[in-house]
C-alpha positions as CSV (number, residue, x, y, z in Angstrom):
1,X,25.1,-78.1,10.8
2,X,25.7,-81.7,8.9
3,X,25.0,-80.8,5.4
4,X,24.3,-83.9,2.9
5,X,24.7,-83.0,-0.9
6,X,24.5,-85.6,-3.5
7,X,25.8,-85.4,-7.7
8,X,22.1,-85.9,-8.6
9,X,20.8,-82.8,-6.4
10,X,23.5,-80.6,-7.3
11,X,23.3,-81.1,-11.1
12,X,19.4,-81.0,-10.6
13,X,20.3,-77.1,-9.3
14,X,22.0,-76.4,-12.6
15,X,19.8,-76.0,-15.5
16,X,16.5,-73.4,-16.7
17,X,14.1,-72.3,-13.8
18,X,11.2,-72.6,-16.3
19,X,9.9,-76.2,-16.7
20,X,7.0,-77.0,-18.1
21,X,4.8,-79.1,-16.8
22,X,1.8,-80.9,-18.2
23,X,-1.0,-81.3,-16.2
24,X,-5.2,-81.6,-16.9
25,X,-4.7,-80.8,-20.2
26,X,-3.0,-77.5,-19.5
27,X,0.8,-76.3,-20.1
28,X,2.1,-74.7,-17.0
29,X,5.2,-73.5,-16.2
30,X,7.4,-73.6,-13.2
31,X,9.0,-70.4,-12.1
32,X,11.5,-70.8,-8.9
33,X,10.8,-68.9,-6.1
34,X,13.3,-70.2,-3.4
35,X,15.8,-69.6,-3.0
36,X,15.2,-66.2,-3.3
37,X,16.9,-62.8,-1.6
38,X,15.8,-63.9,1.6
39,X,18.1,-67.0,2.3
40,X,16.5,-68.1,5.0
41,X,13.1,-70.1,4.8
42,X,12.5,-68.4,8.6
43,X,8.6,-68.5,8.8
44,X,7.2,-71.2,10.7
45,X,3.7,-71.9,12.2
46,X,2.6,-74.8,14.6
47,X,-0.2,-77.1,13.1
48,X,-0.5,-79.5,16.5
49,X,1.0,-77.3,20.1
50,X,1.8,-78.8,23.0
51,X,2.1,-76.9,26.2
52,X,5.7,-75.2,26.4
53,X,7.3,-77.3,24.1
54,X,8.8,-75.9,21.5
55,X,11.3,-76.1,18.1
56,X,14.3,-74.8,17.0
57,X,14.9,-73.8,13.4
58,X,18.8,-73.2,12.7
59,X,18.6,-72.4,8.8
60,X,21.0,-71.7,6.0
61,X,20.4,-70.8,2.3
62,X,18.5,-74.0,1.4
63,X,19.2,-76.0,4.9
64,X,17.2,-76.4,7.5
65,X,17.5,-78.4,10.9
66,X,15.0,-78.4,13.4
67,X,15.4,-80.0,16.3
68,X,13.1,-80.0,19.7
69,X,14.1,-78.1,23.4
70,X,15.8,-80.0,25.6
71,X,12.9,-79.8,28.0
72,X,10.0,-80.9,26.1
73,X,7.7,-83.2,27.5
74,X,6.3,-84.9,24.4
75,X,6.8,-85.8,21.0
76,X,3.5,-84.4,20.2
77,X,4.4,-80.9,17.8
78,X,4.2,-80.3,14.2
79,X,5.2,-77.6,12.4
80,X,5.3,-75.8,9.1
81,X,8.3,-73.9,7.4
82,X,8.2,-71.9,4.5
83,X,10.5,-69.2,3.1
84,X,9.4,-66.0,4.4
85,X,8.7,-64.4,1.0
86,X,7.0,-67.0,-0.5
87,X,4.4,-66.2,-2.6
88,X,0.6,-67.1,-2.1
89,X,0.1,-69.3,-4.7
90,X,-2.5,-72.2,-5.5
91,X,-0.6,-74.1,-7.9
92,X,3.3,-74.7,-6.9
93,X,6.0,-77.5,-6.0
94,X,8.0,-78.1,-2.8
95,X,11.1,-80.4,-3.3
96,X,13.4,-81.2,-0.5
97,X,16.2,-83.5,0.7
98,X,15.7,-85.4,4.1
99,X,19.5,-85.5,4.6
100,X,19.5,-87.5,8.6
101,X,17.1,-87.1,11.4
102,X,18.5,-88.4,15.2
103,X,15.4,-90.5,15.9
104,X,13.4,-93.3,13.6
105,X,9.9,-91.2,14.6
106,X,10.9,-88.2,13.1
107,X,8.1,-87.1,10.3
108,X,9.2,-85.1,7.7
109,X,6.6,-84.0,5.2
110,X,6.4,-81.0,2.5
111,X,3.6,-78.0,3.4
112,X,1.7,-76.6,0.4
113,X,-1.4,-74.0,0.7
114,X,0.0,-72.7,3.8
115,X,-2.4,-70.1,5.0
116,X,-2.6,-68.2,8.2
117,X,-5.1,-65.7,9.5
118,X,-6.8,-64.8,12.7
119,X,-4.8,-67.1,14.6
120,X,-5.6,-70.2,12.6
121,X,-3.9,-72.2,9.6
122,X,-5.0,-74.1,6.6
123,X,-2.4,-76.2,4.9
124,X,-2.1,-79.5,2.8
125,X,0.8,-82.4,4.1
126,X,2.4,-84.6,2.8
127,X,4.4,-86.6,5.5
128,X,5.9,-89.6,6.1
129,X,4.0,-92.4,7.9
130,X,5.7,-93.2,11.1
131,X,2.7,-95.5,12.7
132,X,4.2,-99.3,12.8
133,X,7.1,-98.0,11.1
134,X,5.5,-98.2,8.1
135,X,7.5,-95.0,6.6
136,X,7.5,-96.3,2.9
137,X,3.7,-94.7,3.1
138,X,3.2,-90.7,2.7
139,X,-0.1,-89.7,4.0
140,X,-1.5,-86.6,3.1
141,X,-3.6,-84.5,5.0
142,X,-5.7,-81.2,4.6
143,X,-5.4,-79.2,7.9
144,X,-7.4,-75.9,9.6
145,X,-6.5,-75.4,13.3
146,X,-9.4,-73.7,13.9
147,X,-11.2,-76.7,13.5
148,X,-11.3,-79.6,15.8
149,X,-9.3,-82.2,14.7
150,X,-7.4,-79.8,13.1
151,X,-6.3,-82.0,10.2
152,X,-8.4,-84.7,7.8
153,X,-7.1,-87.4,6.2
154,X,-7.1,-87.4,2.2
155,X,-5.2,-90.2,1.1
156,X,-2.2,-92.6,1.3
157,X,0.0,-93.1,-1.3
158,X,2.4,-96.4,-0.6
159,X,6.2,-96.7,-2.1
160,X,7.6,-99.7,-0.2
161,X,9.1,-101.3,-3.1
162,X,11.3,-98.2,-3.8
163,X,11.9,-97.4,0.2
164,X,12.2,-101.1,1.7
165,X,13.5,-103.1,-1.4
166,X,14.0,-106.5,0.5
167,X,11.7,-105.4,3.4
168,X,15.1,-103.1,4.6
169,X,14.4,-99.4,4.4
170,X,16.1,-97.5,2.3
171,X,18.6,-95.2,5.1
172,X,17.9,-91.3,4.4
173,X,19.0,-89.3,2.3
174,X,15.8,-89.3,0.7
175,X,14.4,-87.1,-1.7
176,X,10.9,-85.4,-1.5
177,X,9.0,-83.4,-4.3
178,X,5.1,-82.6,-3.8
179,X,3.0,-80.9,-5.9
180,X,-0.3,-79.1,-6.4
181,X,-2.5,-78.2,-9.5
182,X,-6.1,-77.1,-8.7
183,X,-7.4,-80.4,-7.1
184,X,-4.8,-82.8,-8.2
185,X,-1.5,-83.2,-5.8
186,X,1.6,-85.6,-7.2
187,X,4.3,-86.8,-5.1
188,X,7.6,-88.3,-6.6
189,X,10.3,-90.1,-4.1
190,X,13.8,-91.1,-4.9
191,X,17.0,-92.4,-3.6
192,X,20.7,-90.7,-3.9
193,X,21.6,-94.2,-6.2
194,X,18.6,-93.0,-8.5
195,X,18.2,-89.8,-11.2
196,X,15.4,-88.2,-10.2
197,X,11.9,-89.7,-11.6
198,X,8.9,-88.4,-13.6
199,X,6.0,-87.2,-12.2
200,X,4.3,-90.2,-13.8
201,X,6.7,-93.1,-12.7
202,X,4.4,-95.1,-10.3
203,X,7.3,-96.9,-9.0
204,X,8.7,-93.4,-7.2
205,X,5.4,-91.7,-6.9
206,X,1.4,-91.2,-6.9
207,X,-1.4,-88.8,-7.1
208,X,-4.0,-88.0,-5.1
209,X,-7.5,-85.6,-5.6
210,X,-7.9,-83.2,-2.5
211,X,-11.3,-82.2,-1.5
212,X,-13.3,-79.5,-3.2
213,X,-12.5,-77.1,0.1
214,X,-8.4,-77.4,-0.2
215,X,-8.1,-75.6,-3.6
216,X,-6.8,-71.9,-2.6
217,X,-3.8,-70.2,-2.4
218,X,-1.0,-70.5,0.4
219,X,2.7,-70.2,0.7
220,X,4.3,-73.3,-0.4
221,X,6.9,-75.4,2.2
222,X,7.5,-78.2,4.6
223,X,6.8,-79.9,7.3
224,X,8.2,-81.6,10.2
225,X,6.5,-83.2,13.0
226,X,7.5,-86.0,16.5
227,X,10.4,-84.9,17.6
228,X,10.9,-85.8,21.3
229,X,13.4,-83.7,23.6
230,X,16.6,-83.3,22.2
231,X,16.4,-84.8,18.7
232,X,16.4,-83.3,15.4
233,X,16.0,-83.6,11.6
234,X,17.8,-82.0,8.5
235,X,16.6,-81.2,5.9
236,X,18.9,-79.5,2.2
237,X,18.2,-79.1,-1.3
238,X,15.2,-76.7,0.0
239,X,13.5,-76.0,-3.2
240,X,9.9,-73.8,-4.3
241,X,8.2,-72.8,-7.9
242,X,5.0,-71.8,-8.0
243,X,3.2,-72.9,-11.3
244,X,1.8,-71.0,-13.5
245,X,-0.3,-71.0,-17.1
246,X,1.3,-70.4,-20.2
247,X,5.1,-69.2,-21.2
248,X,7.0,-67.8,-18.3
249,X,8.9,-64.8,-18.7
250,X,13.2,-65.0,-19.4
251,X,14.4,-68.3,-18.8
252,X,17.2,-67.6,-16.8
253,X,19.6,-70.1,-14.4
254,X,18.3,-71.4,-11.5
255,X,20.5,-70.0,-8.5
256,X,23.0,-72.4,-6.9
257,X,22.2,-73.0,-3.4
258,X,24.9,-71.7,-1.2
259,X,26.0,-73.9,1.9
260,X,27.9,-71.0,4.1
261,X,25.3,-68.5,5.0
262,X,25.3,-67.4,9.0
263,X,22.8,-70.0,10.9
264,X,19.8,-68.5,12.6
265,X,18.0,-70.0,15.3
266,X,14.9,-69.4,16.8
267,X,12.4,-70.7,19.1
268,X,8.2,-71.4,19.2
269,X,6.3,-71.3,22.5
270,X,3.0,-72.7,21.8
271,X,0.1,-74.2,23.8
272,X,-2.6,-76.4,23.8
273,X,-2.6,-80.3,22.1
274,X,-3.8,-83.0,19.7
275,X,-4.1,-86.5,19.2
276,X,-1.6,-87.8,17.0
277,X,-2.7,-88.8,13.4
């Protein structure tokens, strides 16, 4: 698997895994949890099936490429990924590196809230806009697949003047960091030429208020979506905290991702459809 590590992402693994983060007037603090013991993020649910078609998740400690069978017959899946021992948590951060992806249409996103029973999920996304090729927009979403759609529109939030300076888009590696606190979700984007942002720099980021109904607590991920038969997407830097009130315990190092761990691949059969959002 192509791996794509940059300076800024590898000093940004180096450093206390308690942050604190100010948020609605509260102090909370960031506690990593991924990577963890488990090194591979392996649990994955389907938020829109397709027939047959199906993924394949080939992940390393903090890598993860997914790429769609050979004989799929549409573009139409989407998926979520998480690390299998994430915690269910309502406040927590996904941060990621979109290191390459085979195709323009491919929509990566970050998963938070995921939560699956009886058959059905509930998540919140954060993806990147792929209608018109308008991909300096992230849209996010608030999903339950036993519903029908199975996902609602919350807001956009639009970065075009840091991802198409000049009306050229910025080429991938990009990188992605989403998070929740009770109602409120922030998103912060930057570019390997770039340190990474605040949470309140509005040239890299936004916020958005979800709807009463998305506040609970999930395991925290990502997201890819529209790969057509025989393309794929990477993703590195795979990174979780959940968030939490008041000091954390020891501040200790965050672990160092490792790049060498044995690749294991998998497959989902799914069936059914949706419209494309």
């Amino acid at each position: 698997m192509h791996r794509h590590s940059t300076r800024l992402q590898r000093s940004a693994r180096v450093g206390a895994i308690v942050v604190a983060v100010i948020a609605a007037g509260s102090c909370r603090q960031a506690i990593a949890t991924y990577p963890s013991t488990d090194p591979r993020p392996a649990a994955t649910t389907l938020l829109t099936p397709n027939g047959t078609d199906a993924y394949n998740y080939a992940s390393s400690t903090g890598q993860m490429q997914v790429a769609a069978l050979d004989t799929n017959t549409s573009a139409n899946l989407r998926s979520a990924f998480w690390p299998a021992d994430s915690p269910l948590v309502t406040d927590a951060q996904s941060c990621a590196t979109w290191a390459s992806e085979s195709i323009a249409l491919a929509q990566q996103g970050a998963a938070l809230r995921i939560a699956t029973a009886n058959g059905s999920t509930r998540a919140i996304t954060v993806t990147k806009n792929i209608v018109f090729g308008a991909t300096w927009i992230f849209n996010v979403h608030t999903w339950d697949t036993a519903a029908a759609p199975a996902f609602q529109p919350a807001e956009s939030i639009s970065l075009k003047p840091e991802l198409w300076p000049n009306d050229m888009e910025s080429p991938l590696p990009w990188h992605v960091c989403v998070r929740t606190i009770a109602a409120n979700l922030d998103l912060k984007v930057w570019r390997s030429d770039e340190t990474e942002p605040a949470w309140a720099d509005s040239v890299h980021g936004g916020s958005v208020t979800l709807p009463e109904n998305a506040v609970y607590p999930g395991a925290t991920g990502w997201y890819i979506g529209h790969l057509s038969a025989g393309t794929q997407a990477e993703f590195s830097d795979l990174r979780t905290w959940k968030l939490v009130v008041g000091p954390a315990a020891a501040s200790q190092p965050t672990p160092a991702l490792v790049a060498t761990s044995t690749a294991t691949p998998g497959a989902v059969t799914v069936t059914g459809g949706l419209p494309l959002p």
